[in-house]
C-alpha positions as CSV (number, residue, x, y, z in Angstrom):
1,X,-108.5,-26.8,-23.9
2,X,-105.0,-25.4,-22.1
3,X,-103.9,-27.7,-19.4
4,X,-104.0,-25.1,-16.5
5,X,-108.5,-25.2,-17.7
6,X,-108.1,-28.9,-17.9
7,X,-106.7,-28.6,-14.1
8,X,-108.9,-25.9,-13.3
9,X,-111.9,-27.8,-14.2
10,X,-111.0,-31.4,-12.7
11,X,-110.3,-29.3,-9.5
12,X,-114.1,-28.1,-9.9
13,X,-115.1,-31.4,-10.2
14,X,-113.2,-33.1,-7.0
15,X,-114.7,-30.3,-4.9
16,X,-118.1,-31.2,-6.0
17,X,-117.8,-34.4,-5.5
18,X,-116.7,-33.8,-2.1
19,X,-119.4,-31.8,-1.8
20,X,-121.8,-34.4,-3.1
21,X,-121.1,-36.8,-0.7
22,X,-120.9,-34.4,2.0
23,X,-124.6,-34.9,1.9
24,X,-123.5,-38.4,2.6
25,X,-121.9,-38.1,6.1
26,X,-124.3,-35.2,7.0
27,X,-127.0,-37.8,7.0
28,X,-125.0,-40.4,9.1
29,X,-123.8,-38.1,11.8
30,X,-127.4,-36.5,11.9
31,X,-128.0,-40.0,13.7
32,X,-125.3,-39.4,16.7
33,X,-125.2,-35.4,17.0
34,X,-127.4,-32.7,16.8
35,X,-127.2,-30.0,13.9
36,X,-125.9,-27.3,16.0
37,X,-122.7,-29.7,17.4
38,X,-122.2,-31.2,14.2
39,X,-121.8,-27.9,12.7
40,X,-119.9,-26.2,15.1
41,X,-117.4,-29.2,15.6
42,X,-116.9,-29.4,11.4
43,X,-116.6,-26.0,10.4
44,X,-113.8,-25.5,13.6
45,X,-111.4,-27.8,11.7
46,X,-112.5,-26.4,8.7
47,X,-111.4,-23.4,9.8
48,X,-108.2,-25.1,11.0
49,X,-107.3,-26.7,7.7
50,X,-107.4,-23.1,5.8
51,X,-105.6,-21.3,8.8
52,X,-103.2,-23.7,8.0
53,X,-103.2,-23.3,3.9
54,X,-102.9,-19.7,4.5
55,X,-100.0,-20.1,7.1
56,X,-98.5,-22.5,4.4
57,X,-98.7,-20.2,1.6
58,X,-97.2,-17.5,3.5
59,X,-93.8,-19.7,4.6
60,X,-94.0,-20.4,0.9
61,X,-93.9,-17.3,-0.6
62,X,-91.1,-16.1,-2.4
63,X,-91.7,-12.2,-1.4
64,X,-93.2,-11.7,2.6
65,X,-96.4,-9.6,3.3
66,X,-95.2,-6.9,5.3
67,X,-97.1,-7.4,8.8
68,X,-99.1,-4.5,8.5
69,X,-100.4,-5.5,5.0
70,X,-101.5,-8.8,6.9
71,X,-103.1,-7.5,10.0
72,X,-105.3,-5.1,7.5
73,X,-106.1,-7.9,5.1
74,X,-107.4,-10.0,8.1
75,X,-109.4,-6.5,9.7
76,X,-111.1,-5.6,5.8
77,X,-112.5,-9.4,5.8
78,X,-113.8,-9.4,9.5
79,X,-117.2,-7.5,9.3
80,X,-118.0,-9.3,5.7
81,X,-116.7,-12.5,6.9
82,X,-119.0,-12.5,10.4
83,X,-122.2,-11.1,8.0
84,X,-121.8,-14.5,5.6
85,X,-121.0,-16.2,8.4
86,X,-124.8,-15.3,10.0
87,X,-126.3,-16.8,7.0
88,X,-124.1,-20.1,7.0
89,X,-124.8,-20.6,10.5
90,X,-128.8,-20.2,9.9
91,X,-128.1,-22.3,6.3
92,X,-126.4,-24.7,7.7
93,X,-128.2,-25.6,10.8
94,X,-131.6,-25.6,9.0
95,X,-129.8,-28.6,6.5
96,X,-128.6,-30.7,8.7
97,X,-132.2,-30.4,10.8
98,X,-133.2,-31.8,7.9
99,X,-131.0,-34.9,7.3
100,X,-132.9,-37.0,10.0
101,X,-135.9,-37.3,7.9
102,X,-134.7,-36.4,4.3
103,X,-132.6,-38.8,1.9
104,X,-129.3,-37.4,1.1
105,X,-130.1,-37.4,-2.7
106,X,-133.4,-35.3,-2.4
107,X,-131.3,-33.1,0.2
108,X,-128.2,-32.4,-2.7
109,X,-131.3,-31.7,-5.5
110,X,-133.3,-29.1,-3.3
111,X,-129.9,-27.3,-1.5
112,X,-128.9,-26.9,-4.8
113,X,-132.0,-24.3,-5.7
114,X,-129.6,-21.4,-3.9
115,X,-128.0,-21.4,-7.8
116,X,-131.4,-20.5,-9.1
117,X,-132.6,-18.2,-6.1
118,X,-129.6,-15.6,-6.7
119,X,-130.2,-14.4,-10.0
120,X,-133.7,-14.6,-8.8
121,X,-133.1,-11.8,-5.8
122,X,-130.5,-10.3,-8.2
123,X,-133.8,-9.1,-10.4
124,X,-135.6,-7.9,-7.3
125,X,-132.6,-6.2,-7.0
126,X,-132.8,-4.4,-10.2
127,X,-130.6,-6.8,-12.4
128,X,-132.1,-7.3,-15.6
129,X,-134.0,-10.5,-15.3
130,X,-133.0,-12.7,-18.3
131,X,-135.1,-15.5,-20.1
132,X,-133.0,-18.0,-19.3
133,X,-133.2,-17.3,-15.6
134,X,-136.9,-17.7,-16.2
135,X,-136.8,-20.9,-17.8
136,X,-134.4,-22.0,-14.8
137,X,-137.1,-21.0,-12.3
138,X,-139.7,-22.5,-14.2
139,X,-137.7,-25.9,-14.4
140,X,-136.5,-26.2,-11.0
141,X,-139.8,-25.3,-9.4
142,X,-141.5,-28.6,-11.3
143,X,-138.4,-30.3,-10.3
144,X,-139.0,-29.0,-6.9
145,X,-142.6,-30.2,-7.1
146,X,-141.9,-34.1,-7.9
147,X,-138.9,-34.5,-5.4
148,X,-140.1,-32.7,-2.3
149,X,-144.6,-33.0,-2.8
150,X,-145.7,-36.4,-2.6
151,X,-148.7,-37.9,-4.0
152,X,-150.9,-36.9,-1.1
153,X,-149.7,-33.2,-2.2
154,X,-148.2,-33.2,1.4
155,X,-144.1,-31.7,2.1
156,X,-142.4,-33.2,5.1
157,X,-140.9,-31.2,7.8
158,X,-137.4,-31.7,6.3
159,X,-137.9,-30.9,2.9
160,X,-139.6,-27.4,4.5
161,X,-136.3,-26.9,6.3
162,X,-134.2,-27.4,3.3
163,X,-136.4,-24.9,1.3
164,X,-135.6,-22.5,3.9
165,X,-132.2,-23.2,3.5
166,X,-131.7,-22.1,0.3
167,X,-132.8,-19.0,1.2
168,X,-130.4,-18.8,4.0
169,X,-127.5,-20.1,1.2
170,X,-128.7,-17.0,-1.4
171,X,-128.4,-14.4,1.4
172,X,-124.6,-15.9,2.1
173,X,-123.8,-15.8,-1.7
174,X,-124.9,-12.3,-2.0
175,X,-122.6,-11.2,0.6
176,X,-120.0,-12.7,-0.9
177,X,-120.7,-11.7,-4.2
178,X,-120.6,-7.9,-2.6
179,X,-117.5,-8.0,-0.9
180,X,-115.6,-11.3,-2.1
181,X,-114.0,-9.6,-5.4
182,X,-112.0,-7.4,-3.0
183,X,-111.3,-8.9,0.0
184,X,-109.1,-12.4,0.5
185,X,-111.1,-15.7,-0.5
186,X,-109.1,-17.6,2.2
187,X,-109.3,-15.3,5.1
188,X,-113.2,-14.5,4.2
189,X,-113.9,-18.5,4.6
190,X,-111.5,-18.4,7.9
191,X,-114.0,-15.8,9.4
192,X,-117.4,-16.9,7.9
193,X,-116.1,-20.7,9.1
194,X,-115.3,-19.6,12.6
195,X,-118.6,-17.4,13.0
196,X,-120.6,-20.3,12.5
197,X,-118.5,-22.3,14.7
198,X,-118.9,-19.8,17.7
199,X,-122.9,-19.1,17.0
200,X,-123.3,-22.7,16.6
201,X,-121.8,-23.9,20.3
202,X,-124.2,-21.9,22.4
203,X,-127.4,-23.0,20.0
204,X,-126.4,-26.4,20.7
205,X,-126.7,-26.3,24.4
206,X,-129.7,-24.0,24.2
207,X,-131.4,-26.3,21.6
208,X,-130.3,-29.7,22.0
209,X,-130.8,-32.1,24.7
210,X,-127.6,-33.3,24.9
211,X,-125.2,-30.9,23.2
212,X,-121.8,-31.7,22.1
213,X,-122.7,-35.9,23.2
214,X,-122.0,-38.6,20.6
215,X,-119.1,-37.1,18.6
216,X,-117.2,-40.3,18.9
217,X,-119.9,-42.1,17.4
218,X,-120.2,-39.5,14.3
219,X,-116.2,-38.7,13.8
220,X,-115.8,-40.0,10.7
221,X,-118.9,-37.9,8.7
222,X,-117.7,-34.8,11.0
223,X,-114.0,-35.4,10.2
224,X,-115.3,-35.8,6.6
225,X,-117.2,-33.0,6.6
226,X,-114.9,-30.5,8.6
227,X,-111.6,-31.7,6.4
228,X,-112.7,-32.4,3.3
229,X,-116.1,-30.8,2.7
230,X,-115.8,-27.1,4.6
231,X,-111.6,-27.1,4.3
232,X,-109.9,-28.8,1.3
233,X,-112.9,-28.4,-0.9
234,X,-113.0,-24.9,-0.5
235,X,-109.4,-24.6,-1.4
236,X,-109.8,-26.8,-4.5
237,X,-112.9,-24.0,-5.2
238,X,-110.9,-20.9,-4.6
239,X,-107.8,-22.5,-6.9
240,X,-109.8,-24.3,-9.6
241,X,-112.0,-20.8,-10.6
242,X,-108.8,-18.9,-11.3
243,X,-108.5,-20.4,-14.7
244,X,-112.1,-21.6,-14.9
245,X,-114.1,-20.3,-17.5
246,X,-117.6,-19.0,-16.0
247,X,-120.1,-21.9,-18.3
248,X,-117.5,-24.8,-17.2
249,X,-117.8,-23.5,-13.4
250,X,-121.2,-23.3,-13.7
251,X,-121.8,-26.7,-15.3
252,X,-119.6,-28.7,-12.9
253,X,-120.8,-27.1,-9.6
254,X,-124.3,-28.3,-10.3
255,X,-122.5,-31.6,-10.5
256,X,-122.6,-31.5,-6.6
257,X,-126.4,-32.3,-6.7
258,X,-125.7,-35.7,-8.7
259,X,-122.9,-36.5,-6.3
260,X,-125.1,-36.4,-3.4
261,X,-127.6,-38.8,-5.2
262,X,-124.3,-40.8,-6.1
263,X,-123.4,-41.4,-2.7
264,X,-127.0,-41.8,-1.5
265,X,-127.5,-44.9,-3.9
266,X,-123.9,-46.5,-3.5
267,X,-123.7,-45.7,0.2
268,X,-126.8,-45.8,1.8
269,X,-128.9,-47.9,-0.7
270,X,-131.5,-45.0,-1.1
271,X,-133.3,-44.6,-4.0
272,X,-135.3,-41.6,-5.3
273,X,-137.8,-43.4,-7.4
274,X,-138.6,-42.6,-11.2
275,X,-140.7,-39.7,-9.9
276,X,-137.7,-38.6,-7.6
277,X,-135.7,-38.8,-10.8
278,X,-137.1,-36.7,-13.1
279,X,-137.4,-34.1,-10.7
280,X,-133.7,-34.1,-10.1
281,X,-133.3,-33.8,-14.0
282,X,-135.5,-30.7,-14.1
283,X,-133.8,-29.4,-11.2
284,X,-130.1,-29.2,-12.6
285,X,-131.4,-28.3,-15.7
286,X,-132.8,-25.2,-13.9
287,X,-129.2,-24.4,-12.4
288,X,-127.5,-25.0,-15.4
289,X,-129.9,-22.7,-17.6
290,X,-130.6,-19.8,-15.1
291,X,-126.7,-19.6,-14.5
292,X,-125.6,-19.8,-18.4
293,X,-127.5,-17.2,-19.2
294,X,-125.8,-14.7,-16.4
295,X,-122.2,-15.6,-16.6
296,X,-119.1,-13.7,-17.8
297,X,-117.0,-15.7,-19.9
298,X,-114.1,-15.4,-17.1
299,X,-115.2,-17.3,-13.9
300,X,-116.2,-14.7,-10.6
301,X,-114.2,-14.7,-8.1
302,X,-115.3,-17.8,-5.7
303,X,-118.5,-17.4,-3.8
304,X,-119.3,-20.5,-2.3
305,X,-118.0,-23.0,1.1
């Protein structure tokens, strides 16, 4: 393996551990704030921290973007950008609903279905439904089954909300996956971040009873989540799948899931329980089969925040 894969693939890694533990400080600060101030608060400095990698790569650069160039970059990503950022704002709000009630390890498994959902709507879409996507389905749906249905064959409100998430998640992959190969990774996530940001404030005053009250209490998980989970991880994405190959992308992003469960344990002393467990197994198994199957050998351009 060359070095610049080996880098490429340990970058993959970081940003799903980031991601993983993101679950982490969703769960905390979903005891001080309400989803819509958490969100809009964390994916404003995330917003912040790429304006800032962009502005950085720009003083950097050995040749300058002729203004013009820049202004038309910024207007070709704004009607994409605002579309994914309607489905993050609906994805994201309906997550962290959820992380009152559900354990950040079960959260991680069940988010993580958006990996199997895509090439899923991809074959309603006409795409030639492979077997492997099939088995994934299959897989993830019994893995599905043991984490989220208890014995009582009763789902809580927060696992329904995460369910409906992931649909939320597909329809924001899919708009990437439409325009992202054309358009600039960085500035898409600038616009996608800040739409959510701006839909998110008025929700919270309109659905909360007191909006944008306890942030001081929940600074860390939103500093944690703003920085590190919506900004730097990102940019670790967008850099690492450059040299990534497709099956190592694949396998390490479906990481994240384990990562959540990680930091559930070590953090928060939760526990998913043998049942719980083998659910989870099932479920990455799912990813990982329905997404080999699809792949090029070259890693897509990036598609997820």
């Amino acid at each position: 393996m060359s070095g610049r894969r080996t880098r490429a693939n340990l970058l993959l890694l970081l940003a799903s551990a980031i991601w993983g533990f993101a679950f982490v400080a969703q769960r905390i600060g979903a005891q001080f704030v309400g989803p819509f101030t958490f969100n809009a608060v964390r994916f404003a400095l995330g917003a912040l921290v790429v304006l800032a990698i962009i502005a950085w790569r720009g003083w950097t650069a050995k040749r300058q973007v002729p203004t013009a160039h820049r202004r038309k970059a910024w207007r070709d990503v704004l009607g994409p950008g605002i579309a994914a950022g309607v489905f993050l704002t609906v994805a994201s709000a309906l997550q962290q609903g959820a992380m009152t009630t559900v354990p950040a390890g079960n959260a991680a498994f069940i988010t993580g279905l958006y990996m199997v959902f895509v090439p899923v709507v991809a074959a309603f879409r006409g795409h030639r439904s492979s077997v492997s996507t099939v088995l994934g389905v299959v897989s993830s749906v019994i893995g599905l089954y043991l984490i989220a249905v208890t014995d009582a064959f009763t789902i809580g409100f927060g696992e329904v909300l995460l369910i409906a998430s992931t649909l939320a998640w597909t329809g924001q992959i899919l708009v990437i996956d439409h325009y992202g190969a054309r358009l600039s990774a960085l500035r898409f996530a600038v616009v996608q971040f800040l739409t959510c940001s701006v839909l998110s404030t008025p929700a919270a005053f309109v659905a909360e009873p007191a909006p944008f009250t306890g942030i001081d209490q929940a600074l860390v998980p939103i500093l944690y989540g703003g920085l590190l989970s919506v900004g730097i991880a990102f940019t670790l994405q967008v850099v690492g799948q450059r040299d990534a190959l497709a099956t190592h992308a694949s396998l390490i992003m479906a990481m994240e899931s384990v990562f959540g469960a990680l930091g559930g344990a070590l953090i928060l002393g939760e526990s998913m329980g043998v049942r719980g467990y083998v659910g989870a197994a099932l479920m990455v198994a799912g990813v990982v089969i329905s997404q080999l199957g699809a792949l090029p050998r070259r890693a897509p351009n990036p598609t997820s925040t």
